[in-house]
C-alpha positions as CSV (number, residue, x, y, z in Angstrom):
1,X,-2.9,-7.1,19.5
2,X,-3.4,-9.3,16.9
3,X,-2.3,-8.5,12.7
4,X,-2.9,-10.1,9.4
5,X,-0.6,-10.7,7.4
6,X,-0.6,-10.4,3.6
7,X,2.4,-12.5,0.5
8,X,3.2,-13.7,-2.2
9,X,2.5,-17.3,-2.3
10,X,4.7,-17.4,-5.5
11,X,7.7,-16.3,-3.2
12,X,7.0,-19.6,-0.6
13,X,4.3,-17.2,1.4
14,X,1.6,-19.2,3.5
15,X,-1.7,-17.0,2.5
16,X,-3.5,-15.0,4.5
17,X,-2.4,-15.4,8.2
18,X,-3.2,-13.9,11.5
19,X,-0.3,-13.6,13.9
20,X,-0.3,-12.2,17.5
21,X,1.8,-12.8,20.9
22,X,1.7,-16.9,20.3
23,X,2.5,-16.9,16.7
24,X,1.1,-17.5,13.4
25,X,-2.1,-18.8,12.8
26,X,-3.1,-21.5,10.2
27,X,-3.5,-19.7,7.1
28,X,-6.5,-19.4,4.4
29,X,-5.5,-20.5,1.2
30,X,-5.4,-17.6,-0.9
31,X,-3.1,-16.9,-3.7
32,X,-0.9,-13.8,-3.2
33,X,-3.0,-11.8,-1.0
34,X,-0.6,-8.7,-1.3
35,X,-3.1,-6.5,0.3
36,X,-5.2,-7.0,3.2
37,X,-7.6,-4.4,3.9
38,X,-10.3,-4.4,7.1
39,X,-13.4,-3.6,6.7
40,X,-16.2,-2.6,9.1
41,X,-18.0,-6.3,7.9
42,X,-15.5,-8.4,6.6
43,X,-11.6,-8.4,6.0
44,X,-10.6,-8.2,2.2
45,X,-7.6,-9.7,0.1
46,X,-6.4,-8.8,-3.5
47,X,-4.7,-11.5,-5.0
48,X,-2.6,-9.6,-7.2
49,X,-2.0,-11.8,-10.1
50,X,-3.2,-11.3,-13.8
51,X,-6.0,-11.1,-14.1
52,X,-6.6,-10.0,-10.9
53,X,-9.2,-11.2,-7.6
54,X,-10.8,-9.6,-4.7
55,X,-12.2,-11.8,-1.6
56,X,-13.8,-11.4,1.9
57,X,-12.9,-13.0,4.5
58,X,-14.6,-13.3,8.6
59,X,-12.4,-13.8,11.5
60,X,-14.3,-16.4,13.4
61,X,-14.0,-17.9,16.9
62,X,-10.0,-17.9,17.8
63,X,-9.5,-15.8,14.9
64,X,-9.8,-18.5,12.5
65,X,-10.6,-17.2,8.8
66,X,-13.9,-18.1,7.4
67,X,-14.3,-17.7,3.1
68,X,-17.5,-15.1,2.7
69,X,-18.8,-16.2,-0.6
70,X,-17.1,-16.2,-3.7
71,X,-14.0,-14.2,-4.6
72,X,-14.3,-11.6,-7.4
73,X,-12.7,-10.6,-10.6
74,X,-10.9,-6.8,-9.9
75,X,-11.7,-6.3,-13.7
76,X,-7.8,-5.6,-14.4
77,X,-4.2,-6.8,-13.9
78,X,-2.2,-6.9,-10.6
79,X,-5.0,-5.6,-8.4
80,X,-2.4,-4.3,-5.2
81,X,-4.0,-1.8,-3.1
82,X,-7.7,-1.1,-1.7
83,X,-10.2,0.4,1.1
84,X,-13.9,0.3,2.1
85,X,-15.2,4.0,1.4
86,X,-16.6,5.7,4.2
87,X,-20.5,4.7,3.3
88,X,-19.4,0.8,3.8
89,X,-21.1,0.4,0.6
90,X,-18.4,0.0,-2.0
91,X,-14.5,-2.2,-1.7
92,X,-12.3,0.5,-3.7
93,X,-9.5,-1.4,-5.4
94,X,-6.3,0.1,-7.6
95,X,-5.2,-2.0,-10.4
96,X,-2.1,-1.4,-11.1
97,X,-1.9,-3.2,-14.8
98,X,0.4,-5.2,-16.3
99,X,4.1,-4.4,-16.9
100,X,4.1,-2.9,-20.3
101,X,1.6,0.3,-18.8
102,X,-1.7,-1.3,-20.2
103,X,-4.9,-3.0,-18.1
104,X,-4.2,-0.1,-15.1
105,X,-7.8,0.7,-13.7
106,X,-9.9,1.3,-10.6
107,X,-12.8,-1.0,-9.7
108,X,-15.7,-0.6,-7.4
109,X,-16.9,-3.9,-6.1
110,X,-20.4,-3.7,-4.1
111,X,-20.5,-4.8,-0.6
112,X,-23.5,-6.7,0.7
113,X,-25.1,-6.8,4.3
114,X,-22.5,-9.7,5.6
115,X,-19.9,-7.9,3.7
116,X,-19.3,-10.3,0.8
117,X,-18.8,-8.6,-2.4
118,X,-20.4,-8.4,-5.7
119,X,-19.2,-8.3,-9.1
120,X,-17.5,-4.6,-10.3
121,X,-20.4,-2.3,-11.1
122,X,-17.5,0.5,-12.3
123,X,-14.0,-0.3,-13.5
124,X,-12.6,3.2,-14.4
125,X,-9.4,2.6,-16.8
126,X,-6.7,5.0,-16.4
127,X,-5.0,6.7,-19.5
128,X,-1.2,8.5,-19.2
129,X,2.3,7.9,-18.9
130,X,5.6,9.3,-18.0
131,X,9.4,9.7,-18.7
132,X,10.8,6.4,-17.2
133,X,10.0,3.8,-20.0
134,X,10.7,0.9,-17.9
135,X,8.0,2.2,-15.2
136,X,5.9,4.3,-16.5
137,X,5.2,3.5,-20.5
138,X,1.3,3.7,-19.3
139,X,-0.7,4.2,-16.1
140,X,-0.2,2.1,-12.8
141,X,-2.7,2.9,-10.3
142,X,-1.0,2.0,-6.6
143,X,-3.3,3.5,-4.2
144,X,-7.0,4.3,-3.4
145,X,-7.8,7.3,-0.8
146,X,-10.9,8.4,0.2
147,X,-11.1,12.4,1.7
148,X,-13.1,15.2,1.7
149,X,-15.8,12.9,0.1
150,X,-13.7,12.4,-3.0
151,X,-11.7,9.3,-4.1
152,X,-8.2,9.9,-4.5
153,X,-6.1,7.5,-6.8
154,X,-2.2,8.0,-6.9
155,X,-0.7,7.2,-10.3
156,X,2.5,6.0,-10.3
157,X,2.4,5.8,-14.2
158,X,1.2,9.2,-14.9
159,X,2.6,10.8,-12.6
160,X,-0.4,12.6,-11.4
161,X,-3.5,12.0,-8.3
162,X,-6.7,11.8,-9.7
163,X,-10.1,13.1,-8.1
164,X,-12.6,11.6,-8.5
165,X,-16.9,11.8,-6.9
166,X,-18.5,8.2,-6.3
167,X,-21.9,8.2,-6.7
168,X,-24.6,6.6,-5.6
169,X,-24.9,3.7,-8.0
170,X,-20.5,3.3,-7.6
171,X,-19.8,5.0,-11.0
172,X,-16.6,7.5,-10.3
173,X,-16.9,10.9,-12.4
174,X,-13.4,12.4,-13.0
175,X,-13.5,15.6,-10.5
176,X,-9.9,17.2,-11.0
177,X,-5.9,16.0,-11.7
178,X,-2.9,17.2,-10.3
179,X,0.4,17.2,-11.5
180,X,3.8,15.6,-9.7
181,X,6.9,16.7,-11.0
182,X,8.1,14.0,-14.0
183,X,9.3,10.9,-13.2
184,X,8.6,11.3,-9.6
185,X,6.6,8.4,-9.3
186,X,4.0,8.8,-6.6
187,X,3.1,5.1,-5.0
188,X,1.5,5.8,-1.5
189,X,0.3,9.1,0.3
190,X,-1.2,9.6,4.0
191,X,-2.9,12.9,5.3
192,X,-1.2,14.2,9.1
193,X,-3.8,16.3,10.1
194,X,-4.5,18.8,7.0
195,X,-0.8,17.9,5.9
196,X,-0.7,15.6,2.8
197,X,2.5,13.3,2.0
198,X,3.3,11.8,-1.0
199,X,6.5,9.6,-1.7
200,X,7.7,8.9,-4.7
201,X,8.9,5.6,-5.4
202,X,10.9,6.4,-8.9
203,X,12.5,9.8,-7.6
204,X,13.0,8.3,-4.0
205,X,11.5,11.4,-2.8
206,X,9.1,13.2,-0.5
207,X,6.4,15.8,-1.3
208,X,3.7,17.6,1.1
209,X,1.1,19.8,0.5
210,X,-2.9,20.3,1.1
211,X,-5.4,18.7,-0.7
212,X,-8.4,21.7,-1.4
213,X,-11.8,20.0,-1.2
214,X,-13.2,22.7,-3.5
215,X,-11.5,22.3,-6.4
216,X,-10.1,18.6,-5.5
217,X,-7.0,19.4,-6.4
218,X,-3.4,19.5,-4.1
219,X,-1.0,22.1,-3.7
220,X,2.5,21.2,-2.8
221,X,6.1,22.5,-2.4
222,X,9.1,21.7,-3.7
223,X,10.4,18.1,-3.5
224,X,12.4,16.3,-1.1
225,X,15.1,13.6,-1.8
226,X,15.0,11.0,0.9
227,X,18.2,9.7,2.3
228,X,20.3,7.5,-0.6
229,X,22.8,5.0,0.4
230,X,24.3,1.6,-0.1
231,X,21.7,-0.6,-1.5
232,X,20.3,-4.4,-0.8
233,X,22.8,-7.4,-2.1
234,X,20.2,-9.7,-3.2
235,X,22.7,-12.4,-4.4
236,X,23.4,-12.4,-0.1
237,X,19.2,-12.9,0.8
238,X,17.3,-16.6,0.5
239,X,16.4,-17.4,-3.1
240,X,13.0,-16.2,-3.8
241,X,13.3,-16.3,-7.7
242,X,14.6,-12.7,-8.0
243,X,17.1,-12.3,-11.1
244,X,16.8,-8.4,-11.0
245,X,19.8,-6.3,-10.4
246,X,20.0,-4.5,-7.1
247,X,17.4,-1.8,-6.8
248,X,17.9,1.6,-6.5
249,X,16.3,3.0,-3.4
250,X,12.8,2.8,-3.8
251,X,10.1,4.6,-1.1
252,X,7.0,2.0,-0.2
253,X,4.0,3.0,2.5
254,X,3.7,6.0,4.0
255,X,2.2,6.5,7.5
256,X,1.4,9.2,9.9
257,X,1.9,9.5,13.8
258,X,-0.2,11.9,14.8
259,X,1.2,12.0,18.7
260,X,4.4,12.7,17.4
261,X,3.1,14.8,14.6
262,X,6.0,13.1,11.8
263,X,5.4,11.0,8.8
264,X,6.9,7.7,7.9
265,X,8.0,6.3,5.3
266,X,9.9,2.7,4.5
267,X,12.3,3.1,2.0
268,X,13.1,-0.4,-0.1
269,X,16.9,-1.2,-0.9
270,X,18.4,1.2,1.3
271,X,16.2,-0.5,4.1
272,X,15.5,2.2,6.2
273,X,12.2,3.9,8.0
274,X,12.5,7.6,7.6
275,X,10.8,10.2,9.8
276,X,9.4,13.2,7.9
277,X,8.1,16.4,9.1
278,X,4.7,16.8,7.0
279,X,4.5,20.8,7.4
280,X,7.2,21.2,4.9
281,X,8.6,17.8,4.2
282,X,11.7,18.2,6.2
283,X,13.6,15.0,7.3
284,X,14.3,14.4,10.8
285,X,15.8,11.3,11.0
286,X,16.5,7.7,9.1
287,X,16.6,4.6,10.7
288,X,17.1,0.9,9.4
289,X,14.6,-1.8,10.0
290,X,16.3,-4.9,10.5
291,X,15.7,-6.5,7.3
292,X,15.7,-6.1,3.5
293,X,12.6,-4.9,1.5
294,X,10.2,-2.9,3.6
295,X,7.2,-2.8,2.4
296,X,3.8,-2.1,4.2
297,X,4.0,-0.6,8.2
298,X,1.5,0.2,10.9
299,X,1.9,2.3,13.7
300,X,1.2,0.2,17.0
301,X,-0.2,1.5,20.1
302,X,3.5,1.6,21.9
303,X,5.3,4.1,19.1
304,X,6.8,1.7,17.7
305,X,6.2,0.4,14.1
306,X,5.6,-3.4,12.3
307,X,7.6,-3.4,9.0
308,X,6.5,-6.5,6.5
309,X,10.2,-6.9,4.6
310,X,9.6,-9.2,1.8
311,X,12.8,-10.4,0.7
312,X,14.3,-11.6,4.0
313,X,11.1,-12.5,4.9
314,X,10.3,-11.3,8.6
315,X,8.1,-8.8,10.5
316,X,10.4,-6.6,12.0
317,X,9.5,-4.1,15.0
318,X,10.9,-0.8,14.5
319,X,12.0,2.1,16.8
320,X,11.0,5.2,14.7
321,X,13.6,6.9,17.6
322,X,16.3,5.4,16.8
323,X,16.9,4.8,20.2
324,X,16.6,0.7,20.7
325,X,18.0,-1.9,17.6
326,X,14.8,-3.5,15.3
327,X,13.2,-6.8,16.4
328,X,12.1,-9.8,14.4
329,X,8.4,-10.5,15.2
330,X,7.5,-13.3,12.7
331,X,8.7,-14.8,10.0
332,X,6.6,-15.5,6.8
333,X,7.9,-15.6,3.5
334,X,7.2,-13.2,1.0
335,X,5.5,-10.7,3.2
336,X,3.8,-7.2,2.0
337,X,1.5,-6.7,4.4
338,X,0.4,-5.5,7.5
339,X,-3.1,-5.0,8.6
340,X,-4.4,-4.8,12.6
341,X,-7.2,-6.5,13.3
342,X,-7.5,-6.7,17.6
């Protein structure tokens, strides 16, 4: 099984790079391709800077990476999550904004018959904010989901997941909004079966619920604090330009096992993968990952789960069980993503 990679260039990341069984691959020179999404066509890569850039990509002949066409503008700041709907028609991307709430936005880049995109034919700006006025003075979109033929965005600004229908042309019509608790920050959700769960990044907690196709809304239960603890020493981890204090414990992706029938979710700071039950968020275990900042994860075919942890720097494989110590796979600076490609 092969994976691409995704970093921050500006952290000493290489660009977009494949890596498998015999190591890394030579990488595309892209500037902080944060997010690395694979399409049916092509692969895409946000480079998450301001303003902000989506580009596709083909794996070629010994997975080499071949530029399709030109890259183009996300029509927003800090463009850090995105899919392919389920037409193939249209590249969904989530701009989160800049820092002081403005500029967050979702765009809806065209996809052409070789899968190179087109300029934005919608970029939908977000409005709203919440009670944490470091984090949430304005909107920050974080993630695009498409279900029950609706496109969901989570809000980490606003607090709120928005509903909206694509139509046929890509313009997004506002369908429905529902509500988190304040200050929960929502940043990444995944459906287990009918079972929606959310994590909030600001409250380090978990919430589940159903999202109703009819009125495009979700309805959750109570939330769930996720395991706190002693937090990352960055002034111990290689010097990657950080000058914030240590973190608080901050939840990052979110992703289901369906043989097992849990949730996980990487939890930054406290550096941990934690299993949740999605039927009524319940936690059934917590286990670290071997490294500091986990960020992005994907389930792989033997249980066991690739976590990108950015500010050590490495790939680590993870034992959702608990029962055998995490691994380092690769190592690649600045790391935030991982995205299976064969």
């Amino acid at each position: 099984m092969r994976y691409l990679l995704g970093d921050y260039t500006t952290e000493g990341g290489p660009g977009l790079v494949v890596a498998g069984p015999d190591g890394l691959g030579t990488p595309a020179p892209v500037v902080n391709p944060s997010w690395v999404h694979v399409g049916p066509e092509a692969v895409y890569t946000l480079t998450e800077t301001e303003p902000g850039f989506a580009g596709a990509w083909r794996l070629g002949e010994d997975f080499a990476l071949e530029r399709l066409g030109q890259g183009q503008s996300t029509g927003g700041n800090n463009p850090c999550h995105a899919t392919v709907d389920p037409s193939g028609r249209w590249l969904l991307v989530a701009n989160y904004g800049d820092g002081d709430g403005g500029g967050a936005s979702v765009a809806v880049l065209p996809i052409g018959e070789d899968g190179q995109l087109a300029p934005a034919v919608e970029v939908f700006k977000l409005t709203g904010s919440g009670p944490d006025p470091d984090r949430q003075s304005g909107p920050h979109a974080h993630q695009v989901v498409c279900r029950e033929g609706r496109v969901l965005v989570v809000d980490l600004g606003s607090d709120r997941i928005h509903a909206f229908d694509l139509g046929e042309e890509g313009k997004l019509t506002p369908a429905a909004t529902t509500a988190l608790e304040p200050g929960f920050g929502p940043r990444h959700l995944a459906f287990s079966g009918n079972r929606a769960v959310i994590a909030g990044e600001l409250a380090n907690a978990v919430v589940t619920g159903t999202f109703d196709e009819r009125s495009a809304t979700f309805f959750l239960g109570p939330v769930v604090p996720l395991p706190s603890g002693e937090v990352a020493d960055l002034a111990a981890l290689p010097d990657i330009g950080l000058d914030e204090p240590s973190p608080a414990p901050a939840p990052a992706a979110v992703v289901a096992d369906p043989e097992r029938g849990l949730v996980y979710i990487t939890v930054r700071g406290t550096d941990q993968l934690v299993a949740v039950e999605p039927g009524d968020g319940e936690l059934v275990r917590a286990v670290p990952v071997g490294a500091a900042w986990p960020r992005d994860a994907v389930l792989t075919g033997d249980g066991t789960l690739l976590v990108a942890c950015q500010h050590t720097g490495v790939v680590t494989r993870v034992d959702p069980t608990g029962e055998n110590a995490p691994t380092v796979e690769w190592t690649v600076p600045g790391v935030t993503c991982v995205a299976p490609i064969a």
